[in-house]
C-alpha positions, 0 to 999 in steps of 0.5 A, spaced: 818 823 852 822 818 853 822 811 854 825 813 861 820 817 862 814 814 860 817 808 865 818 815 872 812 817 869 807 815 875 814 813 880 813 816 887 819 822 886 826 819 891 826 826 894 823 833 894 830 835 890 829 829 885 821 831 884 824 838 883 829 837 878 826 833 874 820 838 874 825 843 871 827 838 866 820 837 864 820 844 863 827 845 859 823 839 855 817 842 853 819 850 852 824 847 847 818 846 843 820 839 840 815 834 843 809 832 839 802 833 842 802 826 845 808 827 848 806 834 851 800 832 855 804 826 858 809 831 860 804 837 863 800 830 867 807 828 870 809 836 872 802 836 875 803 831 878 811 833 881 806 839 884 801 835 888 808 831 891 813 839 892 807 842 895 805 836 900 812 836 902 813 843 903 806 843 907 809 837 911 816 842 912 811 848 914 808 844 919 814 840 922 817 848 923 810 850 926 812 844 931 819 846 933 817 854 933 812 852 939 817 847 942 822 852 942 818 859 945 815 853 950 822 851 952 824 859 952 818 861 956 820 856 962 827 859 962 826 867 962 820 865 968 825 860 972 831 867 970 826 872 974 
């Protein structure tokens, strides 16, 4: 890895978008085949660890939908009884 990624390498992502391209770029780097063994392990510690953090903020996004979903059917039952 880089000297730059050594740095980012435990740095909490900006965003899920920011997590999520430097998971693809990891990839990229790794499939080419030209990083040494150290080097690797560094990478698929660091993709691990973009996991754990894409799937908590998905989870968090799922959850947030569920809240929304049940406001909305809340407030749609309210007017479709108030209608009758």
């Amino acid at each position: 890895m880089t000297k730059l990624s050594k740095q980012t390498a435990s740095a909490q992502p900006e965003s899920f978008e920011a997590a999520s391209a430097e998971l693809e770029k990891i990839v990229a780097a790794m499939e080419a085949g030209q990083m040494s063994l150290e080097a690797s392990l560094s990478a698929y510690q660091r993709g691990a660890e973009l996991i754990k953090y894409c799937q908590g903020k998905l989870q968090d996004a799922q959850q947030q939908v569920r809240v929304l979903e049940s406001g909305m059917l809340k407030n749609l039952s309210k007017s479709d009884s108030d209608e009758q």
